[in-house]
PyMOL Python script that loads the backbone (N, CA, C, O; Angstrom):
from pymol import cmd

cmd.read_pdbstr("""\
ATOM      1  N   UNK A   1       0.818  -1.200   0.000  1.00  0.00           N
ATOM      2  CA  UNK A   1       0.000   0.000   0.000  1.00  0.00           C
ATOM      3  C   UNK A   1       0.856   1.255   0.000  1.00  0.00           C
ATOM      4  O   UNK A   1       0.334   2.218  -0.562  1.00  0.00           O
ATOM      5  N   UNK A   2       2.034   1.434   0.504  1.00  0.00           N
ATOM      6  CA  UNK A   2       3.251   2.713   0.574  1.00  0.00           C
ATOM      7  C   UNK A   2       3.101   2.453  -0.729  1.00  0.00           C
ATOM      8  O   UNK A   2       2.020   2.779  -1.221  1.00  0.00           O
ATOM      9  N   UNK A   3       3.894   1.955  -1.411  1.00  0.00           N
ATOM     10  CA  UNK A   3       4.187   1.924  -2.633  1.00  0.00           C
ATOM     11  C   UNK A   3       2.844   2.371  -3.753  1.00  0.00           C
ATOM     12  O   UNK A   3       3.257   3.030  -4.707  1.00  0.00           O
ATOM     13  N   UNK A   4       2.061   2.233  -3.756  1.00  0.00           N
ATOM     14  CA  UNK A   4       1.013   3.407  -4.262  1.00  0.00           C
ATOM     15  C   UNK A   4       0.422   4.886  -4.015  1.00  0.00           C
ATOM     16  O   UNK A   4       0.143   5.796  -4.796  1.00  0.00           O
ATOM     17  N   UNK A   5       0.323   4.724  -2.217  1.00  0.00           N
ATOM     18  CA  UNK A   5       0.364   5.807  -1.725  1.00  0.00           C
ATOM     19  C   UNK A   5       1.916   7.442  -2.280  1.00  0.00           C
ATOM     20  O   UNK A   5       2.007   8.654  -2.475  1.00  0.00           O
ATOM     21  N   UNK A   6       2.582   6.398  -2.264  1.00  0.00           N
ATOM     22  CA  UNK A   6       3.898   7.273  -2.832  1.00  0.00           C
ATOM     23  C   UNK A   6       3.847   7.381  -4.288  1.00  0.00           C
ATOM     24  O   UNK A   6       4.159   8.486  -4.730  1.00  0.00           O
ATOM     25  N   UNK A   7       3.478   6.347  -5.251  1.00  0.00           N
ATOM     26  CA  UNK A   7       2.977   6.941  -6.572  1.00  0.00           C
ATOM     27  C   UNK A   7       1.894   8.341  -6.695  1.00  0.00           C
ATOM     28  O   UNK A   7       2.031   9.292  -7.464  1.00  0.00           O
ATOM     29  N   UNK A   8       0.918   8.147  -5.796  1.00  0.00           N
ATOM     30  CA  UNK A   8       0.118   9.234  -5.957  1.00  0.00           C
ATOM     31  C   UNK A   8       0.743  10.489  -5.611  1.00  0.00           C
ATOM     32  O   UNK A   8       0.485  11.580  -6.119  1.00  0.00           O
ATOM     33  N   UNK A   9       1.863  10.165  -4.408  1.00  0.00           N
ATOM     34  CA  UNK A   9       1.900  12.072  -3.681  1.00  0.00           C
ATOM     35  C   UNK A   9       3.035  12.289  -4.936  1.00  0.00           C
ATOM     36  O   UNK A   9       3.214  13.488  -5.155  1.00  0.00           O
ATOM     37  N   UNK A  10       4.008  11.198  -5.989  1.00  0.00           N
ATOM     38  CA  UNK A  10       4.491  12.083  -6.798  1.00  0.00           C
ATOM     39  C   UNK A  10       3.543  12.289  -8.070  1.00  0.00           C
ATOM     40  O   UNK A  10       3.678  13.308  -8.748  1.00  0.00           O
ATOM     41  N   UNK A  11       2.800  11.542  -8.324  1.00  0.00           N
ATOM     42  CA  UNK A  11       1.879  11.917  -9.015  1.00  0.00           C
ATOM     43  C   UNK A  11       0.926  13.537  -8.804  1.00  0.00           C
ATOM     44  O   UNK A  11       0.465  14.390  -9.562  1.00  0.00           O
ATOM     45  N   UNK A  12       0.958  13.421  -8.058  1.00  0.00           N
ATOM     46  CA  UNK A  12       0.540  14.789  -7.397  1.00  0.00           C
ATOM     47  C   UNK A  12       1.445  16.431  -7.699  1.00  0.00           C
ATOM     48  O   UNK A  12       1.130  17.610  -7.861  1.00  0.00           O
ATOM     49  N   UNK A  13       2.888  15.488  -7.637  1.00  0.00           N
ATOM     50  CA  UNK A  13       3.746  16.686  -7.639  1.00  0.00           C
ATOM     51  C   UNK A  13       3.909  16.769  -9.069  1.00  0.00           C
ATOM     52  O   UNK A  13       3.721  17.833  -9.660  1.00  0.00           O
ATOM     53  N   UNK A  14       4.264  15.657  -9.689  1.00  0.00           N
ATOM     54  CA  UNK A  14       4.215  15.869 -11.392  1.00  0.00           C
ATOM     55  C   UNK A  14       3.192  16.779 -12.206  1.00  0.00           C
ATOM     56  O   UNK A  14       3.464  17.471 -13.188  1.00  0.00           O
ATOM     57  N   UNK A  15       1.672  16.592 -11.440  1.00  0.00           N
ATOM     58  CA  UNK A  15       1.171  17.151 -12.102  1.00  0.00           C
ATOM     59  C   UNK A  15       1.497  18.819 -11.653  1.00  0.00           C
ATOM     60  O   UNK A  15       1.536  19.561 -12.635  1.00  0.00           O
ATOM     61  N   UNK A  16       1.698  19.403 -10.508  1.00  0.00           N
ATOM     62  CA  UNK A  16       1.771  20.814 -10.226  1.00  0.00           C
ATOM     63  C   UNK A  16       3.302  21.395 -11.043  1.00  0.00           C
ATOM     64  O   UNK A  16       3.342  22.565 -11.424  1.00  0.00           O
ATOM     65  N   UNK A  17       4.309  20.617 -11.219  1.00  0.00           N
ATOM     66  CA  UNK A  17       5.363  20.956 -12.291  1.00  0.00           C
ATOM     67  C   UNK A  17       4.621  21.237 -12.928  1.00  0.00           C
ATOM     68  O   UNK A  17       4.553  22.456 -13.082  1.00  0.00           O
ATOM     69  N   UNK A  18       3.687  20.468 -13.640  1.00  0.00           N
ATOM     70  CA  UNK A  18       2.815  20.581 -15.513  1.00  0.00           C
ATOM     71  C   UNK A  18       2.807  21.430 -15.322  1.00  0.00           C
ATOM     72  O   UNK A  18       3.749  22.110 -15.731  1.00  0.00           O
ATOM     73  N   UNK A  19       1.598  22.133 -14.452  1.00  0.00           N
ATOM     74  CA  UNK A  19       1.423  23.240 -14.003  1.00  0.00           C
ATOM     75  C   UNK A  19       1.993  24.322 -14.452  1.00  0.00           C
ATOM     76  O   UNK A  19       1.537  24.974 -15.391  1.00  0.00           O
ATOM     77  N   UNK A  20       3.088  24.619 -13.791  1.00  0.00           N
ATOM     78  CA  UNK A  20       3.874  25.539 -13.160  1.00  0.00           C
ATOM     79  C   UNK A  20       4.835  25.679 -14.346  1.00  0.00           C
ATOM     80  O   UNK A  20       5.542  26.679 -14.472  1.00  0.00           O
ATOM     81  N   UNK A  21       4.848  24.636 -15.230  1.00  0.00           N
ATOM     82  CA  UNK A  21       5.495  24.651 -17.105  1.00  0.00           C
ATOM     83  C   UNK A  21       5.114  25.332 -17.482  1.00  0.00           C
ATOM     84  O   UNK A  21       5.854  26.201 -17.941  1.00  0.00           O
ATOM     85  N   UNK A  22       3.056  25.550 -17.636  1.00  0.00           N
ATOM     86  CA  UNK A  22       2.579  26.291 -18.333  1.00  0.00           C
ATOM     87  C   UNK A  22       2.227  27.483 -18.021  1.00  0.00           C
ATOM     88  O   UNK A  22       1.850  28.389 -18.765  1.00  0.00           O
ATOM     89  N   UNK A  23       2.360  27.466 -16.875  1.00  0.00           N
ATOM     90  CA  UNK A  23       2.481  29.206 -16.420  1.00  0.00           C
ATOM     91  C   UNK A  23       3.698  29.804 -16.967  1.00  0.00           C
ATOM     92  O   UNK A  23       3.709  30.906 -17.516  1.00  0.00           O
ATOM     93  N   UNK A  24       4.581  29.161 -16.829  1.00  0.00           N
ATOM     94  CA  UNK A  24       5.841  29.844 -17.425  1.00  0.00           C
ATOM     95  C   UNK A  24       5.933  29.822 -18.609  1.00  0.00           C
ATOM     96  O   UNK A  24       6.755  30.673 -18.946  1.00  0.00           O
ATOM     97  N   UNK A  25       5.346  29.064 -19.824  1.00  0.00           N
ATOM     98  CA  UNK A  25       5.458  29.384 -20.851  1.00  0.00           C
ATOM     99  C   UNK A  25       4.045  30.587 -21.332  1.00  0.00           C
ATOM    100  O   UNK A  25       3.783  31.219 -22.355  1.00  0.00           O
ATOM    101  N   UNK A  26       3.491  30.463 -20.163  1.00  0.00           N
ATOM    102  CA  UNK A  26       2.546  31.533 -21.208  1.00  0.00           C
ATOM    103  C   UNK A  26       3.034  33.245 -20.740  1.00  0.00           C
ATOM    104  O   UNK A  26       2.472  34.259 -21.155  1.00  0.00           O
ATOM    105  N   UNK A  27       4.369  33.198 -19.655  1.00  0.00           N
ATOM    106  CA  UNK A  27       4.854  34.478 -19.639  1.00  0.00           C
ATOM    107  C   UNK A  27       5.320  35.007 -20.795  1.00  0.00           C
ATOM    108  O   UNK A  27       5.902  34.307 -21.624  1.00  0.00           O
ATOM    109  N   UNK A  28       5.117  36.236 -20.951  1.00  0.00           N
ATOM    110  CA  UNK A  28       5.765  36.919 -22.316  1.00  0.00           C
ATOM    111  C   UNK A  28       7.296  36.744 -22.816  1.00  0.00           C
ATOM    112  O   UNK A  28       7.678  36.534 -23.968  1.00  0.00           O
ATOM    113  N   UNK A  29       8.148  36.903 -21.518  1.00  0.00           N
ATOM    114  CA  UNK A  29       9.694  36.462 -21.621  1.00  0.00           C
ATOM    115  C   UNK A  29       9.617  35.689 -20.463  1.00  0.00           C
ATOM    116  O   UNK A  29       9.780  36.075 -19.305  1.00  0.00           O
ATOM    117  N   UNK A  30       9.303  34.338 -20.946  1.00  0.00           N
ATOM    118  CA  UNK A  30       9.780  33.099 -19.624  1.00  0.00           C
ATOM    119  C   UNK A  30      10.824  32.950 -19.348  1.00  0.00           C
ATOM    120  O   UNK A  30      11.506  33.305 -20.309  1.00  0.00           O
ATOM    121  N   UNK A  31      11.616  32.510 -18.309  1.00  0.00           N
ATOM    122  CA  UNK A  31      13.285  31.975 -18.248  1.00  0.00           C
ATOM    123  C   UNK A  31      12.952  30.413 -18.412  1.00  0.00           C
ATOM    124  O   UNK A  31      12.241  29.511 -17.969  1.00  0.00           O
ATOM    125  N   UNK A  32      14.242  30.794 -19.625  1.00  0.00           N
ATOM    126  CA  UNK A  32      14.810  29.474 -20.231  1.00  0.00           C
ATOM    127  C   UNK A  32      15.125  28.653 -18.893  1.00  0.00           C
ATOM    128  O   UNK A  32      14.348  27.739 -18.615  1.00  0.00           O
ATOM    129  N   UNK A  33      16.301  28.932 -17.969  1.00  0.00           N
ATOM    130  CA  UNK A  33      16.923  28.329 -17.206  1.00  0.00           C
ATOM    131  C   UNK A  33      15.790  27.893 -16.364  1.00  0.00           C
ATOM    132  O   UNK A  33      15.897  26.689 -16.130  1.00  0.00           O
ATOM    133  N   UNK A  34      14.561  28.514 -15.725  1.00  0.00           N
ATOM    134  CA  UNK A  34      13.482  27.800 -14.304  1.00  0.00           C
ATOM    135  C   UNK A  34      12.633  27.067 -15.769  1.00  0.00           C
ATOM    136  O   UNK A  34      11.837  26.250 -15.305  1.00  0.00           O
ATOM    137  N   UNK A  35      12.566  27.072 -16.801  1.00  0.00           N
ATOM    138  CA  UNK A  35      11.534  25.996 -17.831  1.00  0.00           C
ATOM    139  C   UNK A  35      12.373  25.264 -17.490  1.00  0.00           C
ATOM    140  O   UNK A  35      12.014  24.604 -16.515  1.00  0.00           O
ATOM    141  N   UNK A  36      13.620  24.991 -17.921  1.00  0.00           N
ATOM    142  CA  UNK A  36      15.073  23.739 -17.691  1.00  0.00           C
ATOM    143  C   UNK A  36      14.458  23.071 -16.901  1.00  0.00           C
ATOM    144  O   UNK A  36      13.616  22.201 -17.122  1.00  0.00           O
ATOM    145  N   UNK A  37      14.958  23.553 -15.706  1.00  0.00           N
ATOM    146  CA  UNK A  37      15.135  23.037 -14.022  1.00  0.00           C
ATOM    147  C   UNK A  37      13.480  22.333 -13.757  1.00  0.00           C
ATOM    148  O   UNK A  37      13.476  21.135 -13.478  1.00  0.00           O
ATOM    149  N   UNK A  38      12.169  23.019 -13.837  1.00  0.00           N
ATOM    150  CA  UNK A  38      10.818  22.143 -13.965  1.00  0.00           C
ATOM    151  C   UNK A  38      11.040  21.099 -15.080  1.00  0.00           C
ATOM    152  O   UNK A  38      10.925  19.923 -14.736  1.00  0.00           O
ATOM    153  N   UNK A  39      11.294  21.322 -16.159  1.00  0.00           N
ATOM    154  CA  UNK A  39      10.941  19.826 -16.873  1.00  0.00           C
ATOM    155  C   UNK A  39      12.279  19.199 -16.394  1.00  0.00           C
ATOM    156  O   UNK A  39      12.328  18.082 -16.909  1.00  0.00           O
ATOM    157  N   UNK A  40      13.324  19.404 -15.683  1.00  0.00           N
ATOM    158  CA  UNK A  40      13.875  18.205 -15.530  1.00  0.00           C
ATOM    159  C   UNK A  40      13.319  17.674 -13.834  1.00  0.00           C
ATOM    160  O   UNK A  40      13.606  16.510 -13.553  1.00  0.00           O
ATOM    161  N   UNK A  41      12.726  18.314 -12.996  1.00  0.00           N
ATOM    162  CA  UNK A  41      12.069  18.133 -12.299  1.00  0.00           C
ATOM    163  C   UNK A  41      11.111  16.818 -12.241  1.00  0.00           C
ATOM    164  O   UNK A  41      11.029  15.800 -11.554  1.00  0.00           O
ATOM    165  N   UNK A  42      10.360  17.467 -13.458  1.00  0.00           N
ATOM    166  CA  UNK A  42       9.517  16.570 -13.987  1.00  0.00           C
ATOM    167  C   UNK A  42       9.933  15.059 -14.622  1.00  0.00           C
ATOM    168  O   UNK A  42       9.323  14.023 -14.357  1.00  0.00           O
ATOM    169  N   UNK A  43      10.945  15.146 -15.398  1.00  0.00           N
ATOM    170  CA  UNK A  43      10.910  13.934 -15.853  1.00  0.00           C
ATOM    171  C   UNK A  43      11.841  13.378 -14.356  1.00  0.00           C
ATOM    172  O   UNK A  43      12.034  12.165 -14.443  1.00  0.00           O
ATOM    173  N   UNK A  44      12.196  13.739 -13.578  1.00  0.00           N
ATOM    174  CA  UNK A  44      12.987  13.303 -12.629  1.00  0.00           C
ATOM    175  C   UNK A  44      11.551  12.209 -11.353  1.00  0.00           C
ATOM    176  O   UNK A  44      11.591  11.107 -10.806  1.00  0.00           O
ATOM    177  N   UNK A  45      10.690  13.142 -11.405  1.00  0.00           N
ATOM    178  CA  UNK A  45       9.502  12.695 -11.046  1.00  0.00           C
ATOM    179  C   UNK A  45       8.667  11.090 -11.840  1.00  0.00           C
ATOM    180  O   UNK A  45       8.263  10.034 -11.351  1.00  0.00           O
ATOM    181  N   UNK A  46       8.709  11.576 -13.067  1.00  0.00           N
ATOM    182  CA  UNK A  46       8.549  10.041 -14.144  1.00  0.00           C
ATOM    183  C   UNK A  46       9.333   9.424 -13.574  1.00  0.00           C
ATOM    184  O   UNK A  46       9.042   8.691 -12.629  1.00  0.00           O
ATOM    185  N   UNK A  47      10.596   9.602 -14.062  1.00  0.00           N
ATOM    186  CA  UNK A  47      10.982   8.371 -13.681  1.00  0.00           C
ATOM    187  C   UNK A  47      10.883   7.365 -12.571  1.00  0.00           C
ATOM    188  O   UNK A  47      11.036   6.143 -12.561  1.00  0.00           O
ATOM    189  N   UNK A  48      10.545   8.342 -11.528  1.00  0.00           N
ATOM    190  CA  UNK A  48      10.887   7.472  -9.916  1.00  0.00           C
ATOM    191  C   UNK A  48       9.377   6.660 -10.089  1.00  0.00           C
ATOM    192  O   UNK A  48       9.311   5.456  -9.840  1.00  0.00           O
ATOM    193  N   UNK A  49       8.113   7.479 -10.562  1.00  0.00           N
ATOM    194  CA  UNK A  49       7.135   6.862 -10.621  1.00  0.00           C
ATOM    195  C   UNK A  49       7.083   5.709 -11.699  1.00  0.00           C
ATOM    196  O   UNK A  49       5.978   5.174 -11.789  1.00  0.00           O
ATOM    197  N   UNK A  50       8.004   5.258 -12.478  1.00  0.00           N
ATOM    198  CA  UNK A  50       8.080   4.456 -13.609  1.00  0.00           C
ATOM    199  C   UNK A  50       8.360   3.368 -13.063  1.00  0.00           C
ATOM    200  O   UNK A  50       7.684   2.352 -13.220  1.00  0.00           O
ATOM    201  N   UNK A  51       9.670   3.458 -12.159  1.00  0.00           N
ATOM    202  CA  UNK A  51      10.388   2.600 -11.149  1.00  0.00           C
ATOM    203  C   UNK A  51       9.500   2.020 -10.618  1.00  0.00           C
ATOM    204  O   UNK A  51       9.285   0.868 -10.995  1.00  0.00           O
ATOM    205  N   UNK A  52       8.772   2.530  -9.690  1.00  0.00           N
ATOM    206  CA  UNK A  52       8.236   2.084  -8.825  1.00  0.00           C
ATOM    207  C   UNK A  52       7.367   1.156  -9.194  1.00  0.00           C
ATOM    208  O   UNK A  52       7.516  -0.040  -8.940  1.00  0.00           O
ATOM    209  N   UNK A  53       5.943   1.874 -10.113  1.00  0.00           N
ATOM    210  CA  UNK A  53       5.869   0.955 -10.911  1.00  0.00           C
ATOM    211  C   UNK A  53       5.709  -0.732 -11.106  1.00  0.00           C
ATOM    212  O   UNK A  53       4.857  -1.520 -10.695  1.00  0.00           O
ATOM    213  N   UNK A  54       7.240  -0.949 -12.130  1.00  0.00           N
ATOM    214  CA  UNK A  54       7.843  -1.482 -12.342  1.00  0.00           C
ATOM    215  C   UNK A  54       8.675  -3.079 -11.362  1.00  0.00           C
ATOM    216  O   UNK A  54       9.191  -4.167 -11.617  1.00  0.00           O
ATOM    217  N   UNK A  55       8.352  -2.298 -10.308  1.00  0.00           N
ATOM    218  CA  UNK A  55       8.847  -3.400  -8.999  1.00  0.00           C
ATOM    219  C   UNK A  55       8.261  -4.662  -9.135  1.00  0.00           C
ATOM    220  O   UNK A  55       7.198  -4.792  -9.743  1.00  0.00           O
ATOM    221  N   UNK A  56       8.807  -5.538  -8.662  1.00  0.00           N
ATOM    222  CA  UNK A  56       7.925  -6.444  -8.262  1.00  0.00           C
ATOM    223  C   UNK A  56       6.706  -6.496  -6.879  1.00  0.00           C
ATOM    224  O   UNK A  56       6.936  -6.025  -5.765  1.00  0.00           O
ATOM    225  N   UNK A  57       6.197  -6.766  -7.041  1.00  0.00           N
ATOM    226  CA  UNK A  57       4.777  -6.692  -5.852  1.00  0.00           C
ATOM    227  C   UNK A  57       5.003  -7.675  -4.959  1.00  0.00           C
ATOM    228  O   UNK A  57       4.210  -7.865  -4.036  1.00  0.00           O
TER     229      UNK A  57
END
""", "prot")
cmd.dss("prot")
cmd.show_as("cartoon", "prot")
cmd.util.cbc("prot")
cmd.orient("prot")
């Protein structure tokens, strides 16, 4: 049951990155460097949730 419970709270956080992507791209002059740092955030987030996943049960 952890092991889902912890998919969801990063599931949770993945989605507020999305978020927080598209706020920044709909600024007029977004920074390149905080878009960087969220999508690698993000896929840093995939992945752990991919992992997990992936485990055996």
């Amino acid at each position: 049951m952890a092991v889902e419970a912890r998919i969801r709270q990063l599931g949770s956080r993945h989605e507020n990155l999305d978020k927080a992507i598209r706020d920044e791209l709909s600024r007029p002059a977004f920074d390149d460097v905080r878009l960087r740092d969220l999508k690698r955030q993000k896929l840093k987030l995939k992945e752990e949730m991919e992992a997990l996943r992936s485990r055996p049960h």
